[in-house]
TITITOR-197450 format. One record per residue: residue in three letters; x, y, z of N, C-alpha, C in turn. Coordinates in pm, 1 decimal, padded with zeros to 6 digits. Layout:
ATOM, ala, X, Y, Z, X, Y, Z, X, Y, Z;
...
! end
This chain:
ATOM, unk, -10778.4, 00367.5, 10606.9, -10813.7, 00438.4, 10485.5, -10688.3, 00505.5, 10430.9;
ATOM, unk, -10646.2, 00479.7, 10306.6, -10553.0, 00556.1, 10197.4, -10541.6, 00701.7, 10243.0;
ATOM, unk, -10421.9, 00786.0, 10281.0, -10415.0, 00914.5, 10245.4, -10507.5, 00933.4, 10102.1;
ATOM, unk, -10495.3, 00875.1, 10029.0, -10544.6, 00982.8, 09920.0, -10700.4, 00959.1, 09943.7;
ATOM, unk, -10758.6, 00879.3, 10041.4, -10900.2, 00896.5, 10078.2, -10989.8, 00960.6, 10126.2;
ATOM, unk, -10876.6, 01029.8, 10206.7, -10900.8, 01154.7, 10325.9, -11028.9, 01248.0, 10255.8;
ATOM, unk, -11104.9, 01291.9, 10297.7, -11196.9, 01374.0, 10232.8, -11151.0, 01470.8, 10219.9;
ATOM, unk, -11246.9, 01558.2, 10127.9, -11173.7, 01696.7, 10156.1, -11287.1, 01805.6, 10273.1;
ATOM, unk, -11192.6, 01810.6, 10358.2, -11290.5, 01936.4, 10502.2, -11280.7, 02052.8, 10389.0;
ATOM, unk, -11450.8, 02102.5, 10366.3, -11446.1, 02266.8, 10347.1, -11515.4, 02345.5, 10426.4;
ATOM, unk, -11499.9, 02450.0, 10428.6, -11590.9, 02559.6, 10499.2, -11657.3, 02617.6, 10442.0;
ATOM, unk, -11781.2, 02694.3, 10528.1, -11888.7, 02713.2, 10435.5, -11863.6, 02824.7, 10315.5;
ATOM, unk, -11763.0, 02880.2, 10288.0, -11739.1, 02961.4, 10199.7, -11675.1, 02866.6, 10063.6;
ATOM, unk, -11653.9, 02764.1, 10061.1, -11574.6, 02649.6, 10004.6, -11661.8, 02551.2, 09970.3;
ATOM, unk, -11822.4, 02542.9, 09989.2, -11907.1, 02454.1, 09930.6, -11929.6, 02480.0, 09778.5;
ATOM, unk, -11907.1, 02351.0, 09731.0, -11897.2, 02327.4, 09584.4, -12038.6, 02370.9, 09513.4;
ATOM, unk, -12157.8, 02357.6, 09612.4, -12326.5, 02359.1, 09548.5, -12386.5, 02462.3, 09708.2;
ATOM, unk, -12479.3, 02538.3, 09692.8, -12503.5, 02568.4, 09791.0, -12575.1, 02452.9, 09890.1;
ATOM, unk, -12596.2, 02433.6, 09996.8, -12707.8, 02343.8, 10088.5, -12805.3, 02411.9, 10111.5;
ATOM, unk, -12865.7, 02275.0, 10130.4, -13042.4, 02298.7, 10163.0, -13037.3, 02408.3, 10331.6;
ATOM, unk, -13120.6, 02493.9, 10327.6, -13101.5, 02579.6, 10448.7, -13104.7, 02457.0, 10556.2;
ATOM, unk, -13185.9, 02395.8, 10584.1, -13163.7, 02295.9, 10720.0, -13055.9, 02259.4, 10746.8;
ATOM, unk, -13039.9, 02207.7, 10643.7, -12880.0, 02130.0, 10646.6, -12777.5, 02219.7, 10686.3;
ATOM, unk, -12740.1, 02392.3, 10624.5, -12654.2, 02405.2, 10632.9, -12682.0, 02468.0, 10797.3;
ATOM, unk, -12811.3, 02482.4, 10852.9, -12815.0, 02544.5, 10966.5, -12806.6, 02460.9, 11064.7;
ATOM, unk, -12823.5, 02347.1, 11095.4, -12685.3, 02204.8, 11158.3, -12563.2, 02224.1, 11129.5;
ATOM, unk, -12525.0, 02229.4, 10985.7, -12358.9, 02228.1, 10996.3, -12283.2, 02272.9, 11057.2;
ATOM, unk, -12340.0, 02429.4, 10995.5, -12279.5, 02571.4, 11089.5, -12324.9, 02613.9, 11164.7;
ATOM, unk, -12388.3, 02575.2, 11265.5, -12463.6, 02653.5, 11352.1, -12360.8, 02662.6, 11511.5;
ATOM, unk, -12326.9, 02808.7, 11537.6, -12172.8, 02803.6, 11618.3, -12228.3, 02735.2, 11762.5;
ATOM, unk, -12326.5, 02738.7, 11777.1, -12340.4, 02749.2, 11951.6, -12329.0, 02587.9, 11979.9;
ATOM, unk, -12380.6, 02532.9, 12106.8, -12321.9, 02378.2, 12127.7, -12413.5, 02310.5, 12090.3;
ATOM, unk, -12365.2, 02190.3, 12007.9, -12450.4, 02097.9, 11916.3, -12523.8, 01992.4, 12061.3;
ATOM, unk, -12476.9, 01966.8, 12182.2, -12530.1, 01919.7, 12318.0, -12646.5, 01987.4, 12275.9;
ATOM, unk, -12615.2, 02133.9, 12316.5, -12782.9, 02204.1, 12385.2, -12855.4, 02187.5, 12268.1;
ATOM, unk, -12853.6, 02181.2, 12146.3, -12930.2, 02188.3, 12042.9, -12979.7, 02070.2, 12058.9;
ATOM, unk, -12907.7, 01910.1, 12057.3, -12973.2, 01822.0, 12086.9, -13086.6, 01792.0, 12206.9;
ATOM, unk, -13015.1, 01853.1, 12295.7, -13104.1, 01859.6, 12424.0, -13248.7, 01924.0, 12392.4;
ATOM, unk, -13242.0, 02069.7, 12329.2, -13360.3, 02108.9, 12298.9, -13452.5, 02021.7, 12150.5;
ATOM, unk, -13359.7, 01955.4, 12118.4, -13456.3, 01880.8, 11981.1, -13554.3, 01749.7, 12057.4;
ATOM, unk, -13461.4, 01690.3, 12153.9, -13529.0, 01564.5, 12199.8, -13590.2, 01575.7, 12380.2;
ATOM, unk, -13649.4, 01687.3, 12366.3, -13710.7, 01742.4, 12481.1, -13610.7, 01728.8, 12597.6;
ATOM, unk, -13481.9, 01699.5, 12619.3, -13439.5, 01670.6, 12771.1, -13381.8, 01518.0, 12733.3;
ATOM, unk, -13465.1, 01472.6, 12634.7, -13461.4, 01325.0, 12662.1, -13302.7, 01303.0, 12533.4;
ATOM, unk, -13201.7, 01345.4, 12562.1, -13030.1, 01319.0, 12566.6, -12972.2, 01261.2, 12599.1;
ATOM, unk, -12857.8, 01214.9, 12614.1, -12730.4, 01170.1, 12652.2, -12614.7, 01107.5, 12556.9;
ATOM, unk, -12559.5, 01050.7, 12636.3, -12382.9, 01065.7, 12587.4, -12322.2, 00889.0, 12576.4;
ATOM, unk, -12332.7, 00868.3, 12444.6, -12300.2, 00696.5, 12512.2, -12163.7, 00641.0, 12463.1;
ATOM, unk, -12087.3, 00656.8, 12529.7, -11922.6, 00634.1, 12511.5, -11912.2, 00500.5, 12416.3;
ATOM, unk, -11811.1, 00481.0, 12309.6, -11767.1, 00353.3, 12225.3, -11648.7, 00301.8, 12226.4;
ATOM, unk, -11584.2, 00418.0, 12201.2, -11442.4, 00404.8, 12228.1, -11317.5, 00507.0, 12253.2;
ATOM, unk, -11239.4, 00480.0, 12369.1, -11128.4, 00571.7, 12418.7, -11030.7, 00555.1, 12448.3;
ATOM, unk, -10912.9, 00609.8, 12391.0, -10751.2, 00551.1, 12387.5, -10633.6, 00644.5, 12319.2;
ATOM, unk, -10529.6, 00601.1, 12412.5, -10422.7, 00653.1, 12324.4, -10423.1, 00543.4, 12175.0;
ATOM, unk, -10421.2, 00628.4, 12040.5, -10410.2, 00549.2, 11932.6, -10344.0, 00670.5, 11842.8;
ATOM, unk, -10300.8, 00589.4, 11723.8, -10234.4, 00715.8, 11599.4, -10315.1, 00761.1, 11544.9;
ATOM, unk, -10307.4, 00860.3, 11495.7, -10452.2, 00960.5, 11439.5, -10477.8, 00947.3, 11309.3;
ATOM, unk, -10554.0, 00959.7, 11259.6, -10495.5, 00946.1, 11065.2, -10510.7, 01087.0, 11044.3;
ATOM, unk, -10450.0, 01096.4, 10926.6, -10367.3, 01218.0, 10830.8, -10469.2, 01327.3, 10857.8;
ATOM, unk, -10570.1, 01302.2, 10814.7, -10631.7, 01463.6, 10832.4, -10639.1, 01486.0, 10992.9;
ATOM, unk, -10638.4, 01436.0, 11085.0, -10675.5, 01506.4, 11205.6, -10505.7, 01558.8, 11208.5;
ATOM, unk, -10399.8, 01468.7, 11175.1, -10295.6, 01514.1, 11215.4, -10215.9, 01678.3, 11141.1;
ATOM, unk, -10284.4, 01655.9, 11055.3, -10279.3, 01777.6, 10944.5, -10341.8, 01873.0, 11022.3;
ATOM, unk, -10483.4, 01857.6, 11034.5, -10544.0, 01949.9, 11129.8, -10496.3, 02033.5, 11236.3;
ATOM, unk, -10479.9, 01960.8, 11348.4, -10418.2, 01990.9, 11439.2, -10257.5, 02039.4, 11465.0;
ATOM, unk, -10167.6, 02021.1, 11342.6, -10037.0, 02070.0, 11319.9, -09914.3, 01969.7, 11361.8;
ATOM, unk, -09997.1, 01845.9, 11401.9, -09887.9, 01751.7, 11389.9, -09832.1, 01632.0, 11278.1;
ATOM, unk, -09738.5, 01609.8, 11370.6, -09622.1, 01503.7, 11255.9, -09796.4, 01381.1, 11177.1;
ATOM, unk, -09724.5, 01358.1, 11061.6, -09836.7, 01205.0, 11061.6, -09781.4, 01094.0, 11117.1;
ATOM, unk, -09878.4, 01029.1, 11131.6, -09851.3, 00935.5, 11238.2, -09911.3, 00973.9, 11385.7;
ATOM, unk, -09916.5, 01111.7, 11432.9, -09900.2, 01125.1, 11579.8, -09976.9, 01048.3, 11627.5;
ATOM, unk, -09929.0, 01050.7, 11789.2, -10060.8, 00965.4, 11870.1, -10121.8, 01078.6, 11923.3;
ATOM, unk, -10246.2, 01034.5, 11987.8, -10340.8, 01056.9, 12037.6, -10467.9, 01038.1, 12114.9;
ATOM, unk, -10510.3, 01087.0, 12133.8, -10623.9, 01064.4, 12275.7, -10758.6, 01069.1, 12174.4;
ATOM, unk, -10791.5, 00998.7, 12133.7, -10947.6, 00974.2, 12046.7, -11025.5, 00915.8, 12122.7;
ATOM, unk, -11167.1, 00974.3, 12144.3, -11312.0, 00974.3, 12222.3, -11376.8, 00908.4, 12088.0;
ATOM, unk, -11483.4, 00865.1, 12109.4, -11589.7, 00853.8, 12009.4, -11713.2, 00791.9, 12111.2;
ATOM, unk, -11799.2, 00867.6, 12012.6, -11936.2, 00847.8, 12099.1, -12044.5, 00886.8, 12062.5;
ATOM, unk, -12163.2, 00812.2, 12090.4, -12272.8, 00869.1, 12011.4, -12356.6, 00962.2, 12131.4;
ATOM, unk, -12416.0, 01079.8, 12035.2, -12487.5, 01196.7, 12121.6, -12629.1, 01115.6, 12050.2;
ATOM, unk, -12699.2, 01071.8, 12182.5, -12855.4, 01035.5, 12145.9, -12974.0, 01099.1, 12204.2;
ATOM, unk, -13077.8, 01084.6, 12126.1, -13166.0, 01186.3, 12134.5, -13262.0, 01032.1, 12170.0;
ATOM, unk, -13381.4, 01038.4, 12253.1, -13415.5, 00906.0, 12275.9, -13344.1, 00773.0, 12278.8;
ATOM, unk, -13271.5, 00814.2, 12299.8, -13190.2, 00642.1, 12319.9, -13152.3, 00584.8, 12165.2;
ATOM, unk, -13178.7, 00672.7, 12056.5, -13145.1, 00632.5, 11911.3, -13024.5, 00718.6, 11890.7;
ATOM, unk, -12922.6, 00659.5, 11892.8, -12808.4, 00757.9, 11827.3, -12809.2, 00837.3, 11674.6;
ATOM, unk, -12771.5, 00977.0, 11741.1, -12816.5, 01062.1, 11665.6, -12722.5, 01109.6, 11550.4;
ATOM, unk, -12571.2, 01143.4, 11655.8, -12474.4, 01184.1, 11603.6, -12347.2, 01103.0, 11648.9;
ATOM, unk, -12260.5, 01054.0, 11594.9, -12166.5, 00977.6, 11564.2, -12088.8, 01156.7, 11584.7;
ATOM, unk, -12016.1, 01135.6, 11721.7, -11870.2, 01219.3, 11735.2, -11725.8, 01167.2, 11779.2;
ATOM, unk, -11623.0, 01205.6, 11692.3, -11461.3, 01116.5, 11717.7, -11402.9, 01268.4, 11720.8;
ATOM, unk, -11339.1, 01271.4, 11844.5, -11284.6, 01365.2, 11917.1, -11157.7, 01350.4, 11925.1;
ATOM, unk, -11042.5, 01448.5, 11915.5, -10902.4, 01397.7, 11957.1, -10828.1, 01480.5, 11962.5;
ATOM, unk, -10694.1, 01472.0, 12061.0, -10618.5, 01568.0, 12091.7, -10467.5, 01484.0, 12092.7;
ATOM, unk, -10364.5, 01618.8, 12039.8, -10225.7, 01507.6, 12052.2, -10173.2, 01483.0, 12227.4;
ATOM, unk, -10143.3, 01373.2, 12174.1, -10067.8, 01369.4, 12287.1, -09952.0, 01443.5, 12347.6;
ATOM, unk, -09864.5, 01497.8, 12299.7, -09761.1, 01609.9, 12316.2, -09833.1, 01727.7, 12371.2;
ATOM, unk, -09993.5, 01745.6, 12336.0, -10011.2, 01869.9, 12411.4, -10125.9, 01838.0, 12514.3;
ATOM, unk, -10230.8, 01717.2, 12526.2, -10305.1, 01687.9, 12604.6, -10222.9, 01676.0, 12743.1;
ATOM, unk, -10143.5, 01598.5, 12764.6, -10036.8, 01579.6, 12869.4, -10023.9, 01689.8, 12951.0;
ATOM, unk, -09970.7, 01778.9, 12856.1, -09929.2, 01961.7, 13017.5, -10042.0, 02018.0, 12980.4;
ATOM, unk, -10194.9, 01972.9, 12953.8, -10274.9, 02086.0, 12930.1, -10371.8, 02122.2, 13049.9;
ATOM, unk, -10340.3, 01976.4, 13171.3, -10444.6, 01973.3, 13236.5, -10595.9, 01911.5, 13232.1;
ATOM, unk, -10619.2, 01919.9, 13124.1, -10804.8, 01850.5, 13028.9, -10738.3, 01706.4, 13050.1;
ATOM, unk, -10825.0, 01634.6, 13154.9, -10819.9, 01517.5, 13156.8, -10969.1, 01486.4, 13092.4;
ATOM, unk, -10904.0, 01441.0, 12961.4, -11019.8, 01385.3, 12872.3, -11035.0, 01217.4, 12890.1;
ATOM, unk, -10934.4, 01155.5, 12977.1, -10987.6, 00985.1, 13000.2, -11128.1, 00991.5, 13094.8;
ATOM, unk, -11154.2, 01110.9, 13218.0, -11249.4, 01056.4, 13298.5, -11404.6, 01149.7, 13263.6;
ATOM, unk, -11437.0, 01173.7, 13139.2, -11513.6, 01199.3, 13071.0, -11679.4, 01158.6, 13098.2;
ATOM, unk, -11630.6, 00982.6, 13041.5, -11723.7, 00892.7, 13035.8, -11821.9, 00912.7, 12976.3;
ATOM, unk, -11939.2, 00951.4, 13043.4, -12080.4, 00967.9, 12994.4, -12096.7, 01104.3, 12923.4;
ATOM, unk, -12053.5, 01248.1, 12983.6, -12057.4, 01339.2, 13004.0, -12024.6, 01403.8, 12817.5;
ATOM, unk, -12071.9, 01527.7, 12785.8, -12092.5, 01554.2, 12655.0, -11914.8, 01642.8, 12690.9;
ATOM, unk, -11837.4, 01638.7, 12602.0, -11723.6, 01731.2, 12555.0, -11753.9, 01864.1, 12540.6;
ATOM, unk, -11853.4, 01831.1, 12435.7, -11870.9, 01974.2, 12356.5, -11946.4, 02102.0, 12540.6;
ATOM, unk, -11981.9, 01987.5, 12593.0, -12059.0, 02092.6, 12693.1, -11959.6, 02179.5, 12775.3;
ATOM, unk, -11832.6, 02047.9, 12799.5, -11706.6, 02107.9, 12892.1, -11647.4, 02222.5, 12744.8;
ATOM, unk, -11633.0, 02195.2, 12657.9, -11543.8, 02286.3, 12556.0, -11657.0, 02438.8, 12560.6;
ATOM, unk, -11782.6, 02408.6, 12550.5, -11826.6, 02519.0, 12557.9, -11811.4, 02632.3, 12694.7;
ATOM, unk, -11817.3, 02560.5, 12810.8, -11790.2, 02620.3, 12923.5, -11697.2, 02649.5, 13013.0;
ATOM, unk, -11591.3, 02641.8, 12924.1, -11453.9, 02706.3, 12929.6, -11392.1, 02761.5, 12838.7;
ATOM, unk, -11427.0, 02890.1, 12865.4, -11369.9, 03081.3, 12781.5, -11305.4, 03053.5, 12748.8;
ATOM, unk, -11171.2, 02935.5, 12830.4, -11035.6, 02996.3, 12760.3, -10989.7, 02903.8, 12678.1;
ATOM, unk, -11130.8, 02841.3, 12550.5, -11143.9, 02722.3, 12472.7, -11155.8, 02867.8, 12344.5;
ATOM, unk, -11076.9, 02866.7, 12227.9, -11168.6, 02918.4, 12094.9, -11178.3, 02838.4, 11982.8;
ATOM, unk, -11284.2, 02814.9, 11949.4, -11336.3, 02758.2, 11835.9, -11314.7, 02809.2, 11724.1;
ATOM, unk, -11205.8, 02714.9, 11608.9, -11202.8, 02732.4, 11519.7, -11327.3, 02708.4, 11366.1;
ATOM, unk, -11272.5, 02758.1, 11271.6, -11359.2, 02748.4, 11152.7, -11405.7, 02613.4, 11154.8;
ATOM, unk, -11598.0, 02644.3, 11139.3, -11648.6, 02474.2, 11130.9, -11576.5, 02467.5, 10962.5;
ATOM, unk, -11591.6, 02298.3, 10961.3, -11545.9, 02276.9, 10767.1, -11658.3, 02168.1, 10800.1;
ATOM, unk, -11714.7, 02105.8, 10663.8, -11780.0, 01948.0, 10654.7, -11731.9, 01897.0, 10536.6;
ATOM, unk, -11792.9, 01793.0, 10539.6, -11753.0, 01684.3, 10426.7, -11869.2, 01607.4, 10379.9;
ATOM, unk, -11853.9, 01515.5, 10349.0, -11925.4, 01361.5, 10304.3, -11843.1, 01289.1, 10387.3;
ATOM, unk, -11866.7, 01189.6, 10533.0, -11789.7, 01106.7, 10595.4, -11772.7, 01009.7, 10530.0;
ATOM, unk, -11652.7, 00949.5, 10533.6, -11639.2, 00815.0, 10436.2, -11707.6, 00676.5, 10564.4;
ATOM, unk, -11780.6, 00635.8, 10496.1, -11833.6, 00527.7, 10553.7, -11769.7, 00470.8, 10661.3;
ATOM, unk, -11644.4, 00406.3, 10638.2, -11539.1, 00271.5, 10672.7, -11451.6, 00348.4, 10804.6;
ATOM, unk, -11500.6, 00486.1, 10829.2, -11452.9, 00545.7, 10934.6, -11608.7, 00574.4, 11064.3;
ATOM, unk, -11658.3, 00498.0, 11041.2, -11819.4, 00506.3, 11110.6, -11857.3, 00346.0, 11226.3;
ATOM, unk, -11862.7, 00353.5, 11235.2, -11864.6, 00231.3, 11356.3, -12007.2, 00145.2, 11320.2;
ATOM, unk, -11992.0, 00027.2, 11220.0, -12052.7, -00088.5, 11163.9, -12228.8, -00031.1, 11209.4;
ATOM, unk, -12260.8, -00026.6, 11319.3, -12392.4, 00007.1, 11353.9, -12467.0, 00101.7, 11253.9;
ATOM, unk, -12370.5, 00205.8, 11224.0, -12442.8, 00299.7, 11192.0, -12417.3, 00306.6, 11006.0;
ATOM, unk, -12324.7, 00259.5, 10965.1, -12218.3, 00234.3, 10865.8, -12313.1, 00294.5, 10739.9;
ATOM, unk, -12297.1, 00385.2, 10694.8, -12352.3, 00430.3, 10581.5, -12284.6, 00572.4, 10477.8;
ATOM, unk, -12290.4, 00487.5, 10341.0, -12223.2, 00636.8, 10241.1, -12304.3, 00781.8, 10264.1;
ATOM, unk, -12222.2, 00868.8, 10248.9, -12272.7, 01028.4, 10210.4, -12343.3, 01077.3, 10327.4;
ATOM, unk, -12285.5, 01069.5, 10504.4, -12372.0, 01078.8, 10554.1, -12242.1, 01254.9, 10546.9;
ATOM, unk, -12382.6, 01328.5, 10586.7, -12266.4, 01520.9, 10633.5, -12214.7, 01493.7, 10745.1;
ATOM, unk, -12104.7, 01536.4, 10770.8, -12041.5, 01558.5, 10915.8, -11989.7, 01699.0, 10892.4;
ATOM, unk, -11967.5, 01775.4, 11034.9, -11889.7, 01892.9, 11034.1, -11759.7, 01899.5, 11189.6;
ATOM, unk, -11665.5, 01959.3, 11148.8, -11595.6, 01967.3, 11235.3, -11542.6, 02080.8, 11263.3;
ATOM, unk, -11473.4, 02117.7, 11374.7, -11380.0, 02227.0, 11408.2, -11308.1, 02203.3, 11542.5;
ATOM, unk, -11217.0, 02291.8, 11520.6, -11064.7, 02243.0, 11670.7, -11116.7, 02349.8, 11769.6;
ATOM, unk, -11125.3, 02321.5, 11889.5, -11114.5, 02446.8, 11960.7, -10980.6, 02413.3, 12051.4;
ATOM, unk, -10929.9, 02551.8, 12030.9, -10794.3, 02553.5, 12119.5, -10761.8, 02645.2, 12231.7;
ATOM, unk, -10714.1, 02615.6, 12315.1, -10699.6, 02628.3, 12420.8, -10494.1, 02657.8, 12435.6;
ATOM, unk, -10427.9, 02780.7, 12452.3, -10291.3, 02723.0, 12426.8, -10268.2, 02675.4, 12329.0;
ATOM, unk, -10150.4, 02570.8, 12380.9, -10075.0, 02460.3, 12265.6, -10165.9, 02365.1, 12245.4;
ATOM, unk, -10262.5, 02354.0, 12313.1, -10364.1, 02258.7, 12304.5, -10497.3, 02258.2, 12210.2;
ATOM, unk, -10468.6, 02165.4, 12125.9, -10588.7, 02188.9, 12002.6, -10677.0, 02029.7, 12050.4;
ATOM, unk, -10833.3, 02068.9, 12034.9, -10908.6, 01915.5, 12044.9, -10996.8, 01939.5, 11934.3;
ATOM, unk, -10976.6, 01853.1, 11814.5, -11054.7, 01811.2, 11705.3, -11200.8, 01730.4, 11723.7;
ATOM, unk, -11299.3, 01781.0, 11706.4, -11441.9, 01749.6, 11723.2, -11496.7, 01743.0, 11582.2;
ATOM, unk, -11507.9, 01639.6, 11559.1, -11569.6, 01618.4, 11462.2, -11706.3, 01473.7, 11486.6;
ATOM, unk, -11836.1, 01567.4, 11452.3, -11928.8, 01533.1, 11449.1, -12007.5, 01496.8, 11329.7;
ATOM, unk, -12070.7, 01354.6, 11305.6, -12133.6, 01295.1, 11185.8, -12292.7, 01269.8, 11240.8;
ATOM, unk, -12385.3, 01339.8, 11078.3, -12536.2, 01380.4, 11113.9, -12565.1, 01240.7, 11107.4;
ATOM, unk, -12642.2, 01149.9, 11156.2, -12660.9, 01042.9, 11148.5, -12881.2, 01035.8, 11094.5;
ATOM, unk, -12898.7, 00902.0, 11038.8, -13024.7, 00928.1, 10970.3, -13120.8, 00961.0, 11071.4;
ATOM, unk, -13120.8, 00884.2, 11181.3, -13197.2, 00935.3, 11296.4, -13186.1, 01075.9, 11296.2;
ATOM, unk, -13141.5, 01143.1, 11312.1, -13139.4, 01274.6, 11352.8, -13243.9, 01315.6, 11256.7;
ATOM, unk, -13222.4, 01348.9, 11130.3, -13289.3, 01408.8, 11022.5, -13477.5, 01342.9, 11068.0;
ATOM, unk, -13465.2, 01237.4, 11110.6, -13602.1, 01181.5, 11099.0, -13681.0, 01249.3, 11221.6;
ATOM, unk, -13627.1, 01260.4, 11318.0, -13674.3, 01346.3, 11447.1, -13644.1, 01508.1, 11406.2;
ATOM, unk, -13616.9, 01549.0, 11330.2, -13572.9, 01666.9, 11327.7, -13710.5, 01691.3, 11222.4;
ATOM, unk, -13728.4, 01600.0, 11095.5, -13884.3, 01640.6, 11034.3, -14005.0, 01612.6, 11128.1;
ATOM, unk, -14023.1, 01529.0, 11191.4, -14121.7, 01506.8, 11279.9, -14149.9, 01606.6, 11361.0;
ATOM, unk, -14040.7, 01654.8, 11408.6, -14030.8, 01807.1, 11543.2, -14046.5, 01914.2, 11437.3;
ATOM, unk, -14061.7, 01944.8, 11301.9, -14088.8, 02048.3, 11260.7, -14241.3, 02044.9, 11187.7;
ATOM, unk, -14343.7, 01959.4, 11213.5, -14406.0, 01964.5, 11191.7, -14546.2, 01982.8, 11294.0;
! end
């Protein structure tokens, strides 16, 4: 995707229209998007790995995180499912210059949720959530669709920043009206 494609990340003080309360209480909601899933789909969760590698990051994560463009990096992606239907589409990443001396061995992961390890280590702080409109062509063919919300934020640790960025996927919304009724 074009630099000039990059979306633009805002925060919730930076939304152009206000959101529908649901919506914005997913976006921003600080505590771990795991346990929230966990409590939406009774228990019935997990973590299903797609893809993991050193690769170059594109512009906004590298912007994000305060490195050169171009950098490499350690990118996760994976869907958080609620019944075995993937819910949320998450691409995770950290530079390589600081994953290396940080200790967080993020290759032996696997199954296991991030956000659960980021939550349960203090000496992680979570920066400002922002969202967007995900651009499609950055979504993995399965799920591949315009205007879906995603929200993200870095939590850092040290020199060590890991970019989490999570996309609401249609499943979710459909179990999420069903469970509120």
């Amino acid at each position: 995707m074009p630099v000039s494609d990059t979306p633009d990340w805002l925060s919730a003080t930076r939304q152009p229209h206000p959101l529908a309360p649901d919506l914005h209480d997913w976006l921003f909601d600080q505590g771990s998007l795991t346990r929230r899933l966990t409590a939406q789909s009774d228990g019935h969760f997990d973590v299903q790995p797609l893809d993991e590698g050193w690769q170059p990051l594109r512009h906004d994560e590298c912007t994000a995180l305060g490195g050169a463009p171009g950098s490499i990096g350690w990118v996760r992606e994976v869907y958080l499912r609620g019944h075995r239907q993937p819910w949320v589409f998450a691409r995770s990443v950290a530079l390589r210059s600081a994953l290396e001396h940080s200790g967080l061995d993020l290759e032996r992961l696997g199954s296991r949720s991030l956000g659960e390890l980021l939550f349960s280590d203090q000496a992680f702080d979570r920066g400002e959530l922002e969202t967007c409109r995900y651009p499609a062509d950055w979504l993995p063919g399965q799920v591949r669709e315009d205007g879906l919300w995603a929200r993200r934020s870095c939590f850092r640790r040290g020199e060590l920043g890991v970019l989490v960025a999570e996309i609401f996927l249609p499943e979710l919304w459909r179990a999420a009206r069903v469970n509120s009724h």
